[in-house]
N, C-alpha and C positions, 0 to 999 in steps of 0.2 A: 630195863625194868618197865613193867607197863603198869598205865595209872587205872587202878580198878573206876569203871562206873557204876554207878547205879543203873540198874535195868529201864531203859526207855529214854536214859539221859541221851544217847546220840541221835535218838531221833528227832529231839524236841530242837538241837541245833538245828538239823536239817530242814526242820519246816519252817525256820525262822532265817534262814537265808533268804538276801532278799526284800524282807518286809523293814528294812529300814531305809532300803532306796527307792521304795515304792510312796513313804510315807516322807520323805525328803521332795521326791518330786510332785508328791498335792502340794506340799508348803509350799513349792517356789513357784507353783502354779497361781496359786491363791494368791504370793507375791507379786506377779508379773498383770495378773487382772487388778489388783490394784494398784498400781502405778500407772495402766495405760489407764485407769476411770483416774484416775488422779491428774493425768495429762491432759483429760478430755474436759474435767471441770476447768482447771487454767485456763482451757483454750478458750471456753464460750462463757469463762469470766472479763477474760479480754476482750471477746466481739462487743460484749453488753455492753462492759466501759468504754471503749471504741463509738459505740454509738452513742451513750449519753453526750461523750464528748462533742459527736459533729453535731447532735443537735440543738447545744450547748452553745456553739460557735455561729450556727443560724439564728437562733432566736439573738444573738448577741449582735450578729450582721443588720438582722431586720429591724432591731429595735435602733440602731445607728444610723441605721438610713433613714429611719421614721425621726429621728431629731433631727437630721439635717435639715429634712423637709420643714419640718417644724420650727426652724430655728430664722427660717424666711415666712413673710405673710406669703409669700410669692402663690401660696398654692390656697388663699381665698380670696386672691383678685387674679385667677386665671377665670377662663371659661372652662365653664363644668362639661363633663368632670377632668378633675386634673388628674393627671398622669406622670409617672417620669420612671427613669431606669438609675439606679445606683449601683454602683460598684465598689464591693469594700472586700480590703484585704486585712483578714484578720488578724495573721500572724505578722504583716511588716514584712514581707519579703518580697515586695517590688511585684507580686505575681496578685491577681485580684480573683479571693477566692471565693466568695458568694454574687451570685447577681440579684439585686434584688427591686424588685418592679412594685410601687407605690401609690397608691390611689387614694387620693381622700376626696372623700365627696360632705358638702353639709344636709346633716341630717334633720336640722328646725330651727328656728330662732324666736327672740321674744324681747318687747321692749324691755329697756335698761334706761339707767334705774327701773325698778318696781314700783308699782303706785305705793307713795309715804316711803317710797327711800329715798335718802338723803345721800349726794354723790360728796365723796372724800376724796378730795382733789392732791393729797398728800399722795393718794392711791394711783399708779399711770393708767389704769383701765378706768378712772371715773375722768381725769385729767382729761382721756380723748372724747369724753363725753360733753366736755362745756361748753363747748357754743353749738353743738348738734340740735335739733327741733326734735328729731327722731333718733335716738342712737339705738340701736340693739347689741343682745348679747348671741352671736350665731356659735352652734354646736357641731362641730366637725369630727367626720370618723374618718382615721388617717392608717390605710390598711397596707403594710407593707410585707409581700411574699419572697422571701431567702429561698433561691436556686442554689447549689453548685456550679461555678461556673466553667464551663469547659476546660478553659485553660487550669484550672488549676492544679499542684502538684501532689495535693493530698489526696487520697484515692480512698480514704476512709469516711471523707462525706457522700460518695455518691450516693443517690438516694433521697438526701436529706431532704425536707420541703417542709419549711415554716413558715406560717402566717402570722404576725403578730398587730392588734389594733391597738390603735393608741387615740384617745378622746382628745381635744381642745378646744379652748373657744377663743372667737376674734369677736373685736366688737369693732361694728361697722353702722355705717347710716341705712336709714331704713330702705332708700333706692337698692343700696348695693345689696343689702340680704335678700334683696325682693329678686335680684337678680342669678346672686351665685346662689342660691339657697330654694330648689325648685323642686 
């Protein structure tokens, strides 16, 4: 027994072979472009963060080595200008991962006390002031620049290069500011 059509119906099968694998393969098309833009944004979300981090761990180097310096007068009774090399490992793994080279030099100085101030000996900065004729207060910029250091094992700092200054003041007799303070 044969199934009557309507006149035109076997054609409109015919032209419709086809058009649903045609329109299967835009979709997976469309799919496949976004998944590789979606792979692509990961990747160079990751380099970004990659870098905030190494230069997160530099300024954290430079700003460590700039306290050590600072943590001794040693570097307003050298001869000007001071210099030195530190080595800091960030992570604690025996390997030292920034190098970082330190300069502080004095930028002015000015007597201390102030005309009509009164030095507070409770205080240790007026303390070294009481039996001085002449004491000053000297203003130091202490500029330490974070390298990568060769050895090191992290390969996501290369590149990195941070300068960070740091203010301080010493107080010293008025020979010595006259001296290191040029």
């Amino acid at each position: 027994m044969s199934v009557l059509r309507p006149p035109g119906a076997r054609c409109a099968v015919r032209r419709q072979r086809g058009a649903a694998l045609f329109v299967a393969l835009i979709i997976l098309g469309l799919m496949t472009l976004l998944a590789v833009s979606a792979f692509n944004i990961g990747s160079v979300n990751l380099k970004i963060v990659s870098n905030v981090q190494a230069r997160q761990e530099a300024t954290a180097a430079a700003d460590q080595a700039a306290q050590q310096v600072l943590s001794s007068s040693t570097f307003a009774f050298s001869p000007p200008p001071y210099t030195t090399t530190v080595n800091v490992d960030v992570n604690h793994d025996g390997t030292d991962d920034y190098t970082v080279a330190v300069a502080a030099g004095c930028l002015t100085y000015r007597a201390y006390p102030a005309p009509g101030q009164v030095l507070d000996l409770t205080n240790p900065v007026d303390f070294k002031c009481q039996g001085l004729a002449a004491c000053n207060l000297t203003l130091w910029d202490v500029q330490s620049h974070a390298t990568p250091a060769t050895a090191s094992v992290f390969h996501g700092n290369v590149g990195t290069d941070v300068t960070v200054h740091q203010g301080a003041t010493v107080v010293m007799s008025l020979d010595d500011a006259a001296t290191y303070c040029r």
